[in-house]
Every structure is written in structure tokens, then in C-alpha cells.
MARKOLDO-404643 format. One record per atom (N, C-alpha, C): atom name; residue number from 0; x negated, y, z. Coordinates in nm, 4 decimals, decimal comma, padded with zeros to 6 digits. Example, Ala and Ser with C-alpha at 12.3 -4.5 7.8 and 13.67 -1.06 7.14 Angstrom:
<pts>
PT/atome/num/u/v/w
PT/N/0/-01,3190/-00,5690/00,7800
PT/CA/0/-01,2300/-00,4500/00,7800
PT/C/0/-01,3200/-00,3300/00,7800
PT/N/1/-01,2850/-00,2250/00,7080
PT/CA/1/-01,3670/-00,1060/00,7140
PT/C/1/-01,2900/00,0030/00,7870
</pts>
This chain:
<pts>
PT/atome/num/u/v/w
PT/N/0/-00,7778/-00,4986/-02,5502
PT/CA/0/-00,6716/-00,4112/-02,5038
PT/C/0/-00,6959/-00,2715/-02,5589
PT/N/1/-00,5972/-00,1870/-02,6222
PT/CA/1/-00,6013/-00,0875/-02,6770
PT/C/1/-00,6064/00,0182/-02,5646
PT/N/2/-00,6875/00,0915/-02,5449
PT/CA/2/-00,6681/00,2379/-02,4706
PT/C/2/-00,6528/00,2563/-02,3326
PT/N/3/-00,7853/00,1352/-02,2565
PT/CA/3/-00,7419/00,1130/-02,1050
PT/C/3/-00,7459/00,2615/-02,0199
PT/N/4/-00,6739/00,2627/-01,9243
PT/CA/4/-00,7122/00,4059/-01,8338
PT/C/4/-00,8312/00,3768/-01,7595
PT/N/5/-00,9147/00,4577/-01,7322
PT/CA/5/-01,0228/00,4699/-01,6559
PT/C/5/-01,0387/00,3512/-01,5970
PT/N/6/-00,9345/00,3374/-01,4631
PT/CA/6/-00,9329/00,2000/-01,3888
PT/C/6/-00,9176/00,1206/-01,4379
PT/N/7/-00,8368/00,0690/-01,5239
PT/CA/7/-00,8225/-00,0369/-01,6304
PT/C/7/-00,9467/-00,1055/-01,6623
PT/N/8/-01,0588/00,0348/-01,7241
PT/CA/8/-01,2137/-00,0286/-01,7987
PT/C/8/-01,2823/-00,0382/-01,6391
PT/N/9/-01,3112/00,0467/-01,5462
PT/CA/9/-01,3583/-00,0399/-01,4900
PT/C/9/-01,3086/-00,1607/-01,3927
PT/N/10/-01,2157/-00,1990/-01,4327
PT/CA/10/-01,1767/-00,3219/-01,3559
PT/C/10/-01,2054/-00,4565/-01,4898
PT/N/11/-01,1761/-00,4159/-01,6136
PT/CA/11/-01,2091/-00,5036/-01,6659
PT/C/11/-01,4062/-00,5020/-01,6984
PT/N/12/-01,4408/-00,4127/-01,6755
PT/CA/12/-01,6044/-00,4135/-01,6672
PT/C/12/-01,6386/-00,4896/-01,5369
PT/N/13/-01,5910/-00,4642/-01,4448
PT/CA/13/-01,6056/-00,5668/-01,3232
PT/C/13/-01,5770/-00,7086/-01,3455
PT/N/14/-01,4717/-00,7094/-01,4141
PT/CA/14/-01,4633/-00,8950/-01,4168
PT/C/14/-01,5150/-00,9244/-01,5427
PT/N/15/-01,5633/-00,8400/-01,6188
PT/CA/15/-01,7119/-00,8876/-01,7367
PT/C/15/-01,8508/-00,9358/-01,6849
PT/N/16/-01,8253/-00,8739/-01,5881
PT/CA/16/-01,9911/-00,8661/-01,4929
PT/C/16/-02,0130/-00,9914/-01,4401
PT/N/17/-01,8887/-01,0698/-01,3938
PT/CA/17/-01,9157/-01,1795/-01,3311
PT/C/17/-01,9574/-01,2886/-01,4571
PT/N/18/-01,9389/-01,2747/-01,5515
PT/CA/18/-02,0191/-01,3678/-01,6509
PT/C/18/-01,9028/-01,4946/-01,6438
PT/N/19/-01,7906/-01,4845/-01,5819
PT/CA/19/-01,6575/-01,5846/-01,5875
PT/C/19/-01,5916/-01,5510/-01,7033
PT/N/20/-01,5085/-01,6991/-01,7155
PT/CA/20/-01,4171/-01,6536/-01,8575
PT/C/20/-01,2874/-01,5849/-01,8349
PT/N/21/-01,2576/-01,4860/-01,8826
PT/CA/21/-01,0906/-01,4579/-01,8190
PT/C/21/-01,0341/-01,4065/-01,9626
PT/N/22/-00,9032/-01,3709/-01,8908
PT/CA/22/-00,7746/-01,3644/-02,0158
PT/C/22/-00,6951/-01,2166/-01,9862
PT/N/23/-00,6814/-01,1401/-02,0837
PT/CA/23/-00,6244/-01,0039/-02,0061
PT/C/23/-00,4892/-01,0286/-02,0630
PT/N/24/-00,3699/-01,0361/-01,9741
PT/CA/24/-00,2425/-01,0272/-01,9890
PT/C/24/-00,1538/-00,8929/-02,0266
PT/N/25/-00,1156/-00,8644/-02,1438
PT/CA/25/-00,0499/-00,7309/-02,1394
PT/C/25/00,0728/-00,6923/-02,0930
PT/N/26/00,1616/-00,6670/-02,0080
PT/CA/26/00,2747/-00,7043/-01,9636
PT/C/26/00,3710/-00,5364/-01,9349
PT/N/27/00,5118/-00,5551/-01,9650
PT/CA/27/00,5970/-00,4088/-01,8970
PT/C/27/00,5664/-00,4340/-01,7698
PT/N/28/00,5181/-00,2752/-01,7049
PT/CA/28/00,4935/-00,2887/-01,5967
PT/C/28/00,6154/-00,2563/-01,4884
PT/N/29/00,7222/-00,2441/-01,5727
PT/CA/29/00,8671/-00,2789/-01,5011
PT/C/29/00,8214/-00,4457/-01,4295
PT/N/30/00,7682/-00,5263/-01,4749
PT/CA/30/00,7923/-00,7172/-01,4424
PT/C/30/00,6609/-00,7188/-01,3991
PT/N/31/00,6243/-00,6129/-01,2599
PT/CA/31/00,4379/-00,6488/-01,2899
PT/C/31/00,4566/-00,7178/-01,1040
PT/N/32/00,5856/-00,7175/-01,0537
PT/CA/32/00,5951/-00,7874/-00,9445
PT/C/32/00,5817/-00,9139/-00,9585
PT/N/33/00,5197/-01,0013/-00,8631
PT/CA/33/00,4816/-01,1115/-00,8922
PT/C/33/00,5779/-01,2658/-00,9542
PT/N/34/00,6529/-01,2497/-00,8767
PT/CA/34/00,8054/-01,3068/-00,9131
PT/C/34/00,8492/-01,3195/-01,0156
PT/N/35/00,8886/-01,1587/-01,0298
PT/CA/35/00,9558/-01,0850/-01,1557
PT/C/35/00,8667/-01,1287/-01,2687
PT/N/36/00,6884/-01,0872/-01,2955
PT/CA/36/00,6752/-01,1375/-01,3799
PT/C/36/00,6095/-01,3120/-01,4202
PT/N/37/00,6222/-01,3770/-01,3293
PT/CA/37/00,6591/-01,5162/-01,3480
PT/C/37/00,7543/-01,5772/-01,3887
PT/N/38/00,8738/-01,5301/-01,3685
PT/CA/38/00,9546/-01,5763/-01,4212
PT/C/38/00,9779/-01,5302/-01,5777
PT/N/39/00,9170/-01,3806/-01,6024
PT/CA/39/00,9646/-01,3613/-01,7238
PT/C/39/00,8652/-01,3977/-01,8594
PT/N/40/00,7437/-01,4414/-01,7800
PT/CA/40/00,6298/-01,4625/-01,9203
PT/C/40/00,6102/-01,5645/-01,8876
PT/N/41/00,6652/-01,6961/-01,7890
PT/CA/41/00,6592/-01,8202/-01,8069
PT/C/41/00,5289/-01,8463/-01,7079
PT/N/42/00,4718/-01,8187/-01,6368
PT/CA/42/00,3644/-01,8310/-01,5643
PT/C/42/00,4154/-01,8919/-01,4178
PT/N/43/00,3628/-02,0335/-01,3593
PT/CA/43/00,4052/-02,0493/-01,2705
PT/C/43/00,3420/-02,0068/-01,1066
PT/N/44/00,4288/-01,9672/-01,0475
PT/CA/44/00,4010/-01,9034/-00,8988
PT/C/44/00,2860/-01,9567/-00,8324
PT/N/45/00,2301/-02,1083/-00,8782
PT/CA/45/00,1321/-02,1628/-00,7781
PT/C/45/00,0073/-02,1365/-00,8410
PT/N/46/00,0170/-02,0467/-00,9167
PT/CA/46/-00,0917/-02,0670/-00,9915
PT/C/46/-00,1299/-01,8805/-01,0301
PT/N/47/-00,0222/-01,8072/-00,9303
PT/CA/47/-00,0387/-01,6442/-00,9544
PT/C/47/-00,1056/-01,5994/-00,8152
PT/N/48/-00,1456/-01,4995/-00,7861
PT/CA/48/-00,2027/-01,4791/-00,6776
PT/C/48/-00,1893/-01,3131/-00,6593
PT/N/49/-00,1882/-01,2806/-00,5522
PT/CA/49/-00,1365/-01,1481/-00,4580
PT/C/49/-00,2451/-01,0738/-00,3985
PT/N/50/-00,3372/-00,9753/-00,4973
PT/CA/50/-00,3920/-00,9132/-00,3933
PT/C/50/-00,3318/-00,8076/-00,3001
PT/N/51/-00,3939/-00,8216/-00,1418
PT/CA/51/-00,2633/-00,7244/-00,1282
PT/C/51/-00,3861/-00,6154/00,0273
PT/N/52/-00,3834/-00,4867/00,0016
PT/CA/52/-00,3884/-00,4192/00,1374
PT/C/52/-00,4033/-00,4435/00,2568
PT/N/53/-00,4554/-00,4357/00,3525
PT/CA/53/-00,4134/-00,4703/00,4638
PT/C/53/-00,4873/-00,3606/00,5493
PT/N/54/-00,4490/-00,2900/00,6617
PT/CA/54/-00,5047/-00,1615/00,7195
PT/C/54/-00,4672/-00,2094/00,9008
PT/N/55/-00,5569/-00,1906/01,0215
PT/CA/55/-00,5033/-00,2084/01,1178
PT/C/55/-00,4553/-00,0437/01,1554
PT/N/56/-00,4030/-00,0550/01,3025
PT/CA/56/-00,3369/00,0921/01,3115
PT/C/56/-00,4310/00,1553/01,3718
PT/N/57/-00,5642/00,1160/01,4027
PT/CA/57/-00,6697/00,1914/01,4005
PT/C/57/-00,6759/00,3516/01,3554
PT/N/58/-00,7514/00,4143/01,4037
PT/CA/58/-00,7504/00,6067/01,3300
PT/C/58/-00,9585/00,6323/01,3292
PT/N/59/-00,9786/00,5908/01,2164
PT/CA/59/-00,9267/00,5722/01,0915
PT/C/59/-00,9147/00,3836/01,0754
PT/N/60/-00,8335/00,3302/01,0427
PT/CA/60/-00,7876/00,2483/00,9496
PT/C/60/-00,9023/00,1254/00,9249
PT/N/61/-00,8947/00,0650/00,9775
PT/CA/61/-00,9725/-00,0749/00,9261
PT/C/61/-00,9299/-00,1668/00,8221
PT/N/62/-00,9807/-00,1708/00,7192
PT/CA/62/-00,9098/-00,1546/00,6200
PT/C/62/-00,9891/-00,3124/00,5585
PT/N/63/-00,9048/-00,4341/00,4764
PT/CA/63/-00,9369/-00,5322/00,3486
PT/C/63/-00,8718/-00,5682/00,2870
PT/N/64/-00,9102/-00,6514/00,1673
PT/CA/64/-00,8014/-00,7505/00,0780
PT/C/64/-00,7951/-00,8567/00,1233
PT/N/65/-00,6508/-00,8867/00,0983
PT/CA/65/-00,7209/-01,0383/00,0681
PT/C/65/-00,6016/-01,0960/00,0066
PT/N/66/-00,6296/-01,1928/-00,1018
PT/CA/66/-00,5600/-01,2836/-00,2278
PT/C/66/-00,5134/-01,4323/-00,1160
PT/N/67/-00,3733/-01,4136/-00,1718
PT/CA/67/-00,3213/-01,5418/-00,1872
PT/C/67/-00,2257/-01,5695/-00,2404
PT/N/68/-00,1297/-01,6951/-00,2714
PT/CA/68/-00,1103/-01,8082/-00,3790
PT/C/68/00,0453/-01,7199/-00,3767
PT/N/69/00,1439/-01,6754/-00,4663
PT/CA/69/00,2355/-01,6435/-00,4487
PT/C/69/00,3626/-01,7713/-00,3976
PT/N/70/00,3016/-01,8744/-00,3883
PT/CA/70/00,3966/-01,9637/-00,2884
PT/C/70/00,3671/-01,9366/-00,1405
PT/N/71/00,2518/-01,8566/-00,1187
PT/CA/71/00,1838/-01,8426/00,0162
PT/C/71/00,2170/-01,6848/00,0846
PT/N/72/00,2291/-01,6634/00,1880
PT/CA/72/00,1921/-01,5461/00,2635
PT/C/72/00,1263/-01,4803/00,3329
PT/N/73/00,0141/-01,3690/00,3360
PT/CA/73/-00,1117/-01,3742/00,4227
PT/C/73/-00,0629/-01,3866/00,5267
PT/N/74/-00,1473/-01,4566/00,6473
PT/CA/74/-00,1245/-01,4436/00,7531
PT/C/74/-00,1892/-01,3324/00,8599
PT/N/75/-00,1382/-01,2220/00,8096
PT/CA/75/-00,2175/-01,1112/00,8898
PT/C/75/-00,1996/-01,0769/01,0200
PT/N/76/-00,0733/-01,1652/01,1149
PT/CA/76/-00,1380/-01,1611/01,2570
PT/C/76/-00,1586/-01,2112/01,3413
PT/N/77/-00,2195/-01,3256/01,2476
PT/CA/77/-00,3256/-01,4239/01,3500
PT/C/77/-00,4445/-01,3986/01,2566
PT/N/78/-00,4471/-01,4482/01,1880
PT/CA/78/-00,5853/-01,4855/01,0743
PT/C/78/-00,6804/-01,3801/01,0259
PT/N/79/-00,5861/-01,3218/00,9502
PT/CA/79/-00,6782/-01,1555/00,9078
PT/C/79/-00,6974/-01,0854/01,0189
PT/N/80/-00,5815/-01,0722/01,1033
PT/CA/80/-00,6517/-00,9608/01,2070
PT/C/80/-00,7547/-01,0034/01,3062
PT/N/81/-00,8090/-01,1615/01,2847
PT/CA/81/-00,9281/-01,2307/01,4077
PT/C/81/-01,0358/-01,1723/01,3240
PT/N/82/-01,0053/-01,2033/01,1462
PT/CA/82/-01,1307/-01,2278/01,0707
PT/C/82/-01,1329/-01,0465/01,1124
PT/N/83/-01,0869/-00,9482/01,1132
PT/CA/83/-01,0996/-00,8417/01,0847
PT/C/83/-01,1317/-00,7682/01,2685
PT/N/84/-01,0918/-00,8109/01,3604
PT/CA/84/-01,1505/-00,7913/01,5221
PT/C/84/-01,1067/-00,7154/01,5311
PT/N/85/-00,9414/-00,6692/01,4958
PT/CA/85/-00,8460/-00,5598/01,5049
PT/C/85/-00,7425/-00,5940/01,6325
PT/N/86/-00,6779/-00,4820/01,6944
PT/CA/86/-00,5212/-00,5486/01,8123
PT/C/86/-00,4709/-00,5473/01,7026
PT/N/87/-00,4266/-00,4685/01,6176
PT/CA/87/-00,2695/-00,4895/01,4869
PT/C/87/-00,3047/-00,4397/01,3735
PT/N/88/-00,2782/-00,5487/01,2764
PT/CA/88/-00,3237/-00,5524/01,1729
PT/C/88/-00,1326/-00,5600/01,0856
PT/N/89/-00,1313/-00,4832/00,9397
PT/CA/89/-00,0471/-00,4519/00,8644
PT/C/89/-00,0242/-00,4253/00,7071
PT/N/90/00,0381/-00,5031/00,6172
PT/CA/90/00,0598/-00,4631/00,5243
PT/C/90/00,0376/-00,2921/00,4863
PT/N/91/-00,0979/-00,2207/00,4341
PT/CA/91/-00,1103/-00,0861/00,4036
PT/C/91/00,0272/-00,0637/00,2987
PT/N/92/00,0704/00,0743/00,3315
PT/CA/92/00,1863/00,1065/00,2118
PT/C/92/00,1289/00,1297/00,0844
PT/N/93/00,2264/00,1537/00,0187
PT/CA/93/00,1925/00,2054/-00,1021
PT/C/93/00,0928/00,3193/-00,1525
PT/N/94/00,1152/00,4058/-00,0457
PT/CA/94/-00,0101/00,5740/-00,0482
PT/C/94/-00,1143/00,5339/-00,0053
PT/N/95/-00,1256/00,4414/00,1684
PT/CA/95/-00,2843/00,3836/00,1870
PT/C/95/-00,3405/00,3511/00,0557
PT/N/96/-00,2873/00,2060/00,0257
PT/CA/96/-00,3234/00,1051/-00,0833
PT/C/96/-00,3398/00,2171/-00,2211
PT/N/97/-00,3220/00,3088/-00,2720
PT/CA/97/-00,3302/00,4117/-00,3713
PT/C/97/-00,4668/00,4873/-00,3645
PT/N/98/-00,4930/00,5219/-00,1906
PT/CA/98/-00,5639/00,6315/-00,2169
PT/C/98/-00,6738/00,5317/-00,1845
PT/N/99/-00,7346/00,4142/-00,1170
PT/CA/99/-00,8483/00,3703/-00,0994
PT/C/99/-00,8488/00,2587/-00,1975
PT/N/100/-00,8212/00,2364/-00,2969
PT/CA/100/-00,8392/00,1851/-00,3920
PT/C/100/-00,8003/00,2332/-00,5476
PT/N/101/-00,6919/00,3522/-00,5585
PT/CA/101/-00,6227/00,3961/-00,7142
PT/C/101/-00,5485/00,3225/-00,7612
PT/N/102/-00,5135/00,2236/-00,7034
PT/CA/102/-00,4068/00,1361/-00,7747
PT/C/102/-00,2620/00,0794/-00,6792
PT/N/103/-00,2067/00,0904/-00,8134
PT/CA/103/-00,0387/00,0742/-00,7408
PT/C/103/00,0034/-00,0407/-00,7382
PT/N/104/00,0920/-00,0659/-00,6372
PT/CA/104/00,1395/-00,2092/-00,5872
PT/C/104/00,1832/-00,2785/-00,7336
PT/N/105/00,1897/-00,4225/-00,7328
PT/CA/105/00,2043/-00,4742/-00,8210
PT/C/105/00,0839/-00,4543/-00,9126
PT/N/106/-00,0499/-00,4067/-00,9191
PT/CA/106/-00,1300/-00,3819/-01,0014
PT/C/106/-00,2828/-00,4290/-00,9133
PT/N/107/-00,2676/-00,4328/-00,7968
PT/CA/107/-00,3785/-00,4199/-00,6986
PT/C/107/-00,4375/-00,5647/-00,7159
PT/N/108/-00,5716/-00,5454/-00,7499
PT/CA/108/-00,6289/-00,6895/-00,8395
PT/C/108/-00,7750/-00,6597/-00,7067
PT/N/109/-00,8590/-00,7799/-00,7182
PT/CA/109/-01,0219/-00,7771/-00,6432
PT/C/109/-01,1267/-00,7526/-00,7003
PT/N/110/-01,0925/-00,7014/-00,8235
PT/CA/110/-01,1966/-00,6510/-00,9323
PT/C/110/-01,1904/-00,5196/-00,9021
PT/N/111/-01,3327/-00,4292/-00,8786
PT/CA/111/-01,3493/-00,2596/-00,9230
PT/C/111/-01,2545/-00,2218/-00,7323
PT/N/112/-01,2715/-00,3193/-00,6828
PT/CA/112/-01,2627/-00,2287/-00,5361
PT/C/112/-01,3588/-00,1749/-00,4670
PT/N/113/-01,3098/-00,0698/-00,3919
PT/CA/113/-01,4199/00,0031/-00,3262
PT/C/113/-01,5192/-00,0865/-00,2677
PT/N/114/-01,6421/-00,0550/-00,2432
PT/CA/114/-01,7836/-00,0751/-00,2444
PT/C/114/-01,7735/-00,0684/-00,0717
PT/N/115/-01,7968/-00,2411/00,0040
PT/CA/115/-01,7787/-00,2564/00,1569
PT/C/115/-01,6677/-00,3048/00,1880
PT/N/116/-01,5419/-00,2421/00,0884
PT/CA/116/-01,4277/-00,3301/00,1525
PT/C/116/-01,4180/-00,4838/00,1897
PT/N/117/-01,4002/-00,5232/00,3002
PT/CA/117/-01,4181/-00,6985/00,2924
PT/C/117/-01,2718/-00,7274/00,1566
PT/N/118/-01,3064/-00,8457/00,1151
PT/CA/118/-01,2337/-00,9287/00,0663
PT/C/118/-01,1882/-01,0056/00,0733
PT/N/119/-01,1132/-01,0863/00,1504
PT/CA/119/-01,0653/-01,2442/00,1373
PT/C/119/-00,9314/-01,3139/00,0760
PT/N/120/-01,0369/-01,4479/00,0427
PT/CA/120/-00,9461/-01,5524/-00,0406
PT/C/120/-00,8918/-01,6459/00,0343
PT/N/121/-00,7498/-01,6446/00,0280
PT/CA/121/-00,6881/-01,8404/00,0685
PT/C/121/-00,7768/-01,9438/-00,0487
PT/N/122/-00,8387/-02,0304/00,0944
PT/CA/122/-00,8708/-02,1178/00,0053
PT/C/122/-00,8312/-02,2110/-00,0889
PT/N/123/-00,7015/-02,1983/-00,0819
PT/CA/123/-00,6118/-02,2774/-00,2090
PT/C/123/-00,6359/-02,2713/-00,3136
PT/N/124/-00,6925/-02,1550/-00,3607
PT/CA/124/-00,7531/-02,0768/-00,4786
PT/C/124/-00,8155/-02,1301/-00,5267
PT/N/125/-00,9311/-02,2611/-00,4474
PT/CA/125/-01,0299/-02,3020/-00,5269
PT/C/125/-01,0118/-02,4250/-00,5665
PT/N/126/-00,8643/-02,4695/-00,5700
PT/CA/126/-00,8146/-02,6377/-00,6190
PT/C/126/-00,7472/-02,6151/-00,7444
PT/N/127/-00,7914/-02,4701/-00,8217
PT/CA/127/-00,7310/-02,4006/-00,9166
PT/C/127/-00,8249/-02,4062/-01,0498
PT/N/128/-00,7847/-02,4482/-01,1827
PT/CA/128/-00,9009/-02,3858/-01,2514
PT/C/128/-00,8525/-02,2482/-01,2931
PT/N/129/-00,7377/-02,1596/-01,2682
PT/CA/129/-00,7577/-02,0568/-01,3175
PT/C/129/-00,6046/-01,9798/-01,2408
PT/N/130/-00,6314/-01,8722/-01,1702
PT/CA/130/-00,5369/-01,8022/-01,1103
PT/C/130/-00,5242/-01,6690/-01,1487
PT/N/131/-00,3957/-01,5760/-01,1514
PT/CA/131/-00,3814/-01,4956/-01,2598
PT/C/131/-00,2987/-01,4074/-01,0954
PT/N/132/-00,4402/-01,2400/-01,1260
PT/CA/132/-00,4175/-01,1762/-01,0437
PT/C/132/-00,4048/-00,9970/-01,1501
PT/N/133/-00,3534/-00,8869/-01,0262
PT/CA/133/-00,3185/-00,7724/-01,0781
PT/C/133/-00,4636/-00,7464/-01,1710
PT/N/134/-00,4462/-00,6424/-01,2339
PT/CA/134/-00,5347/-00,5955/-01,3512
PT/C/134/-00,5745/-00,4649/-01,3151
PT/N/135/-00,5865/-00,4217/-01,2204
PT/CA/135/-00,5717/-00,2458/-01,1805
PT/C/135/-00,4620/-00,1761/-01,1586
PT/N/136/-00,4183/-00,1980/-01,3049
PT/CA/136/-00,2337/-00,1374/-01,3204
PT/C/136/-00,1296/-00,2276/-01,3144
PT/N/137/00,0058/-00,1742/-01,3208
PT/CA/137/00,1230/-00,2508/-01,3097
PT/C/137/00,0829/-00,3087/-01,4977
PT/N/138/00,0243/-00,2657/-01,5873
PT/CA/138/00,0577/-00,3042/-01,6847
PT/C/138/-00,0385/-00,4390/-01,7552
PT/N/139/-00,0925/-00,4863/-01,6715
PT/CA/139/-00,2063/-00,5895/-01,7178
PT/C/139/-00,2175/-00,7081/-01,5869
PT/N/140/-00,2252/-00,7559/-01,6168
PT/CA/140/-00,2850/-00,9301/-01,5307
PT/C/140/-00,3923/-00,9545/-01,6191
PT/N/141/-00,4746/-01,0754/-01,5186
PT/CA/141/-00,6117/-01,0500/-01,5125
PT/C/141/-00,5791/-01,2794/-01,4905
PT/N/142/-00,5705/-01,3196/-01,5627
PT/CA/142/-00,6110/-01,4728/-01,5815
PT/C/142/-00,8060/-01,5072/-01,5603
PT/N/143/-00,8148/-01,6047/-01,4317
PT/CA/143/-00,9425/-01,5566/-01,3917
PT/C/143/-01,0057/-01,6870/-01,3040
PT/N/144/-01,1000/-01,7473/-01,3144
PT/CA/144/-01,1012/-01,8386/-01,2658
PT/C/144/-01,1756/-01,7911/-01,1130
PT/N/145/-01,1126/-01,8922/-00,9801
PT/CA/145/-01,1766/-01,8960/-00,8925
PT/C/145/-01,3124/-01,8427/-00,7922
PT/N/146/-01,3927/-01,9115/-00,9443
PT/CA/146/-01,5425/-01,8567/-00,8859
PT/C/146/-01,5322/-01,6690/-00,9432
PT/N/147/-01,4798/-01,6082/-01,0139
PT/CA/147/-01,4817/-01,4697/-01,0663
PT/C/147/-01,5019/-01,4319/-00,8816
PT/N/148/-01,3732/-01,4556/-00,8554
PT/CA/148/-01,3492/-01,3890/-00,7278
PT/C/148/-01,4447/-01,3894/-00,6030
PT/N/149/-01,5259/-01,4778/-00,6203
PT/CA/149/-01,6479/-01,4852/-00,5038
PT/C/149/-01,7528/-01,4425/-00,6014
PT/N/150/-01,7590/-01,3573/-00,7053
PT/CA/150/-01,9006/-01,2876/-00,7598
PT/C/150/-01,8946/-01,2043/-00,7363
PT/N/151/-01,7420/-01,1344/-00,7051
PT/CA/151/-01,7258/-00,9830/-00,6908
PT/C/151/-01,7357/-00,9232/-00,5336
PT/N/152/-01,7744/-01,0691/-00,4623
PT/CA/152/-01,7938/-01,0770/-00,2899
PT/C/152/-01,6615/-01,1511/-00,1955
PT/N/153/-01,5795/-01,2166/-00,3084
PT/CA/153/-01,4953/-01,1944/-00,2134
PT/C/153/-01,5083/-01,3364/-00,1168
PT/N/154/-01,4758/-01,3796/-00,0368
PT/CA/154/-01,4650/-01,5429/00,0658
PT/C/154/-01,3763/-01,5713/00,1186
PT/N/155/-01,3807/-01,7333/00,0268
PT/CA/155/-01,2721/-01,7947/00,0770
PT/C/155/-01,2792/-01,8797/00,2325
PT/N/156/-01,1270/-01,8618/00,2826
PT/CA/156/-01,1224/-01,8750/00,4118
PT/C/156/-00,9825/-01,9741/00,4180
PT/N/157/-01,0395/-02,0880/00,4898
PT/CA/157/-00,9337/-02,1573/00,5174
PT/C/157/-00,8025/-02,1243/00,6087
PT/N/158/-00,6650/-02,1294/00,5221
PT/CA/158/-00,5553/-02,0925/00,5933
PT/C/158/-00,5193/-01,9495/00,6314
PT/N/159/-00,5971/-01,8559/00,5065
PT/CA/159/-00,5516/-01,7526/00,5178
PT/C/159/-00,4602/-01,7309/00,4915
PT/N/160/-00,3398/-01,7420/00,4294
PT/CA/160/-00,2156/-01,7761/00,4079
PT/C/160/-00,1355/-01,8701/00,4661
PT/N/161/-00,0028/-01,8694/00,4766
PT/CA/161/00,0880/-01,9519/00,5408
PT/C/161/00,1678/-01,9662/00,3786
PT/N/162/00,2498/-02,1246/00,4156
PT/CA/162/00,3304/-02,1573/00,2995
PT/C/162/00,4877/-02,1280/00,3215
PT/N/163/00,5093/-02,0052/00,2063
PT/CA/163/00,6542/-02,0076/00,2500
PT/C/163/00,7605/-02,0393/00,2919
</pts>
């Protein structure tokens, strides 16, 4: 990739580290929604994955990731908010998700996140040989197998997601 931004290299130095094979996708980051760019570079939905924010209304903010299957939806209020020992747990906006990690929706990958954040995976993930998550930025996807994602800490958890 020609001329990554800061976050860019270290997110792709993070998923070098895991010693996994991956694929860097270059994409307009107009189509970097998950949908949007499935449908337009031919990549199918069961096989893309969503990292996504999650913050309870806590002050300050109890804050993790966690990836799942874009046929899937986290289930953040039963599941994440038990794993997390929160009363209400919530999709973080766009400014949370910006400022405790630097990266913008549609770009928010499990590589090069802050240091403690928990992580979690739907375990669907691991009947996969290869699931294709954000890259840092809206302008890159990150083709990545399974095990990448538990080197970088993250754990998979059964039924963290619901099926659309």
C-alpha cells in the first residue's frame, strides 16, 4: 500500500505481528460501509465482519469491541453487557469510537486498539478460513484469518451476536 497514514502502519504492523497471512484491500472510502462495500467489490456478507464500539452509560464509560458476522448483530443487551458487568450497555457514537481508538466508523478494525480494551469475537468467526474486517480507515479492509484475531487478545464467545 502506497503512503499509509500513521494509523494505517500501525494497524497494518499489528496484523504483521501476528505472524497470520492477510490481504490488504484498497477500497473508496465512500463504500467502506459494510453492505455498501460488499456489494460493490463482490465480497460476500458471511464472510465480512463488524468491528464495532461499545461504551456503557457509565461516567467514565466502560468501554470494548467486539466483531461480528455482517449477517449477525451484537447482542449488546444481554450478552456484552453480562460479559462487560454493566446496567446499559450501547453502540459508542462516532466521537466516543474516534477519540478512544482514532478511527472512523466504517474503518474500526481489532488490530492497533488501545492497550486493555477487552475485545470480543462471535464465535462464528472461527468456522471461517478467512474474514475481512475494517483496516483503521474507511479506505482499506484487512482480509484476515480467524486465529489473527485471538493474537491480538481478542475471545471468542459463543452467541455474541444474534442472526438478523
Amino acid at each position: 500500500m502506497d503512503d499509509p497514514t500513521p494509523l494505517e502502519r500501525r494497524v497494518l504492523d499489528a496484523v504483521t505481528a501476528t505472524g497470520e497471512p492477510y490481504d490488504v484491500i484498497e477500497i473508496d472510502p465512500e463504500l467502506a460501509e459494510t453492505a455498501t462495500f460488499c456489494a460493490h467489490y463482490g465480497y460476500p456478507l458471511e464472510t465480512s465482519g463488524n468491528c464495532i464500539l461499545v461504551a456503557s452509560k457509565d461516567d467514565p464509560p466502560v468501554l470494548a469491541a467486539g466483531v461480528a458476522l455482517a449477517t449477525t448483530k451484537l447482542d449488546v443487551n444481554k450478552r456484552l453487557r453480562k460479559l462487560l458487568g454493566v446496567r446499559k450497555l450501547s453502540f459508542a457514537p462516532p466521537e466516543l469510537t474516534r477519540e478512544h481508538t482514532g478511527m472512523e466508523i466504517g474503518g474500526v478494525t481489532p488490530f492497533a486498539l488501545p492497550a486493555g480494551l477487552p475485545l470480543y469475537l462471535d464465535a462464528r468467526i472461527t468456522g471461517l478460513e478467512r474474514v475481512v474486517v475494517g483496516g483503521g480507515g474507511r479506505r482499506l479492509k484487512l482480509s484476515v484469518t480467524p486465529v489473527a484475531l485471538t493474537a491480538v487478545g481478542g475471545e471468542y464467545v459463543e452467541d455474541l451476536a444474534l442472526p438478523l
